[in-house]
N, C-alpha and C positions, 0 to 999 in steps of 0.2 A: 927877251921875253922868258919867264919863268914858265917851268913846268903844269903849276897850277892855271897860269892863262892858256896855255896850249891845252889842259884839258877840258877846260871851259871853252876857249871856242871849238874842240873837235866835237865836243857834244853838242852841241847848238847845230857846228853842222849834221852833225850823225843822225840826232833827233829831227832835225828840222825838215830834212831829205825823206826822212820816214813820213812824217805829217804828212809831205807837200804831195807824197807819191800817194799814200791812203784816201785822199783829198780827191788826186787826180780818179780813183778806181770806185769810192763812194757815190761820188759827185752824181756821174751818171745816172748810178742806180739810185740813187735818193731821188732825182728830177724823175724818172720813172716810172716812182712808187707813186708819189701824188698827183700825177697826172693819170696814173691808172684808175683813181678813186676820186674821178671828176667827170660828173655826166657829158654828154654830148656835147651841150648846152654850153657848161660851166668851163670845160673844156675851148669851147672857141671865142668864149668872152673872157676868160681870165689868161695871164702871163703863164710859161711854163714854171715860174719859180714859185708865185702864189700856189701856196697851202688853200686849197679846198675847204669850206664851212661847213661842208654836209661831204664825207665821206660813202661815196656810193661802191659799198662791195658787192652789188647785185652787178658792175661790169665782170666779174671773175666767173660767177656763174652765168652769163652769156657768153662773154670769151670760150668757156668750155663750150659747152652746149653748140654753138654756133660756128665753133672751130672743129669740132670734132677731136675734141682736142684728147679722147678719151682713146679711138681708134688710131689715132696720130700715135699716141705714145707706145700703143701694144705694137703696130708696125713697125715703131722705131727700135721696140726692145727686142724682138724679133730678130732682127735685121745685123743688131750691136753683138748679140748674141752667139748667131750663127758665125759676123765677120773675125770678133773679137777671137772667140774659143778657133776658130780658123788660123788666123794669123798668128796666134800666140803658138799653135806646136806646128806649123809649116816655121817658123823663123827662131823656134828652140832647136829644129832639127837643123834647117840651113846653118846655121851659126856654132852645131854643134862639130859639122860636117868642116865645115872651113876652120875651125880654132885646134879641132882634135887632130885632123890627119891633112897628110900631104900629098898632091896629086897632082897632074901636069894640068887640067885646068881651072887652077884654084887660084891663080891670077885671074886669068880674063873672065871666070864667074864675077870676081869683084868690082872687075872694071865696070861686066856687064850692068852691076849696078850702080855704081856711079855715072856711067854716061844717061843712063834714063833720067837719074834728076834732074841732067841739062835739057830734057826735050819738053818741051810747053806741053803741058799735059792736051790745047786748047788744039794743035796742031795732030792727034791722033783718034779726035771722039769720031770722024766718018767713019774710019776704018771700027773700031770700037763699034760704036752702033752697030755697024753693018756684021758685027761676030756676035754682038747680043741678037739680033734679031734671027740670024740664023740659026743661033742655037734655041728661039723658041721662048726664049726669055724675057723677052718687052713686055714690058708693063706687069713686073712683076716682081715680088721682093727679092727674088733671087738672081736677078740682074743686079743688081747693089751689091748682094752677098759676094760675087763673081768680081766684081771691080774690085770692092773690099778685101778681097782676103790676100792682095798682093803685099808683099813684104819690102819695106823700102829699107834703104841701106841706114837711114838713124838707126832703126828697130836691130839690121843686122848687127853692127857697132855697139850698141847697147848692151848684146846677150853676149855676144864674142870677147868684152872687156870683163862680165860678168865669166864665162867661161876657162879665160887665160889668169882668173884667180882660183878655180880651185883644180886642185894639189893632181898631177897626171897622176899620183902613185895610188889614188881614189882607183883608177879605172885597171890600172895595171895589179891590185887586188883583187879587185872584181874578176878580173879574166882570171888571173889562178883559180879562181870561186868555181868557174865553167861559167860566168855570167856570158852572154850575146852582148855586142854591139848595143841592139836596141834596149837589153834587159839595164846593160849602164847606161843610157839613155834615159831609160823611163823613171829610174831609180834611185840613181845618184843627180843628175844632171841637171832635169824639169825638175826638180823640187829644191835644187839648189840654188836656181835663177827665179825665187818668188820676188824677189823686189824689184827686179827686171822687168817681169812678165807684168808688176802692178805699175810699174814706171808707164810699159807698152798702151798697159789698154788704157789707163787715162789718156794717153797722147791718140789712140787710136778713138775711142769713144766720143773726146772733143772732138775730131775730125769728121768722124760720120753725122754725130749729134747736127752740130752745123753747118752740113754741107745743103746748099738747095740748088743746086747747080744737075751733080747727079739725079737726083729723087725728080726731078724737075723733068726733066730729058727723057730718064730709063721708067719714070713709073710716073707717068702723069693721070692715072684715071683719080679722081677725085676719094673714090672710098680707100684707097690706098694709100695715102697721106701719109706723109711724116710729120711729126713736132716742126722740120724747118719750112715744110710748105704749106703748114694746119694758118700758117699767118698771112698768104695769100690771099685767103677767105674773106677777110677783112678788107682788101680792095677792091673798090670799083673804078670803072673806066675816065670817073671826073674826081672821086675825091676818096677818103682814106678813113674808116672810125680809128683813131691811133691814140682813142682811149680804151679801146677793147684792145688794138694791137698792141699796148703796154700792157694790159692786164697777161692778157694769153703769152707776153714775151716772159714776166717775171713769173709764169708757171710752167714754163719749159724751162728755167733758168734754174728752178728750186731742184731737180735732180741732180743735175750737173754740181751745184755745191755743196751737197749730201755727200755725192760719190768722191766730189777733194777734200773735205773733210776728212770723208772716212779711210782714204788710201792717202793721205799724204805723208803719213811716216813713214809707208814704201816709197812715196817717190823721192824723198830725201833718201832715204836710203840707196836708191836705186841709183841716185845721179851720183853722190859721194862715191860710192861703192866701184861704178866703173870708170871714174876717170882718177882713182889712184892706183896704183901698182907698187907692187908690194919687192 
């Protein structure tokens, strides 16, 4: 077989892989969209693949309305806010602290976070509950914030591959300077891990965005809502409007692909960045 057939089928395959997988991530949201802009009615008498003849986008303006979908979103930005800017400089410092210097337990800190990824998050909420409610925090956004701002070992690995690239002789300047610890810290360090810190909070923001689990549990009064529980609203105890629940899903969905858009050349960055070594 000649070179020109080997590039002819590697493209077929290459392309074709690309199709089948854009196909597989469309698909869904294409069935979505048209079933969001299908009355009640129209909704339980037609298939989910028939295209609607009367596009109804008065379900979007109910979805909102009905969902609350308006206070959903300010508790959720709220919430993303306080955990994201939290997480991001507790785990620029953790990771500065274990990359820069050496200390007798800078092993078993590391362990300490790898053995938590092994425990079922499912096996610790009694005890969990029972420290939110002591501290006075139930039913409140900042029981979230509190769960949220833990630093898990991706996040540590992330900024620590980020950190073991730039140059010690950065910081060994800086101290001739008279700089502090924290002064190269705040200076050199945090602004040298931006494609890290944007890798984080997309990974972090997807998490909290749809988690309904937490928000469920720790903040169940109803004016407190999140985006992932504003879709509850829509069930009752015999049947589902799950043409409003598609409208109010593809308008919780519309931030979330704003924000990869607009940080996804940090997170290419960010992922290249720390899994080579120089």
């Amino acid at each position: 077989m000649n070179d020109k057939w080997k590039n002819a089928i590697w493209a077929i395959l290459k392309y074709g892989s690309l199709i089948i997988g854009s196909l597989i991530v469309v698909f869904p949201m294409w069935i979505a969209l048209i079933n969001s802009l299908k009355s009640n009615q129209a909704f339980n008498n037609t298939g989910i693949l028939q295209v609607p003849k009367h596009l109804d986008w008065s379900n979007y303006i109910t979805a909102w309305n009905a969902g609350g979908l308006g206070s959903a979103f300010l508790n959720t930005a709220f919430i993303i806010i306080l955990s994201v800017a939290g997480n991001i400089i507790l785990g620029t410092m953790v990771a500065y602290v274990l990359g820069r210097f050496q200390f007798r337990l800078k092993k078993i800190i590391m362990a300490g976070y790898l053995v938590v990824m092994f425990i079922p998050t499912i096996t610790t909420q009694v005890a969990i509950f029972g420290v939110i409610h002591t501290l006075g925090l139930f039913d409140t956004p900042y029981a979230l914030v509190l769960l949220y701002l833990g630093t898990d070992v991706v996040q540590i690995y992330i900024y620590m591959q980020f950190i073991n690239r730039i140059p010690v002789s950065l910081d060994e300047s800086a101290m001739l300077d008279g700089a502090s610890y924290f002064r190269i810290y705040r200076s050199i360090i945090f602004p040298l891990m931006l494609p890290a810190s944007a890798t984080v909070t997309i990974l972090k923001v997807i998490a909290i965005y749809g988690d309904l689990y937490s928000p469920y549990l720790y903040m169940p009064s109803t004016n407190l809502g999140v985006v992932s529980t504003a879709l509850l609203r829509f069930e009752g105890p015999f049947s589902a409007q799950w043409n409003l629940i598609l409208a109010a899903s593809i308008i919780i969905a519309i931030p979330m692909v704003l924000l990869y858009l607009f940080l996804q050349r940090f997170i290419f960055a960010g992922i290249v960045n720390g899994s080579v070594k120089e």
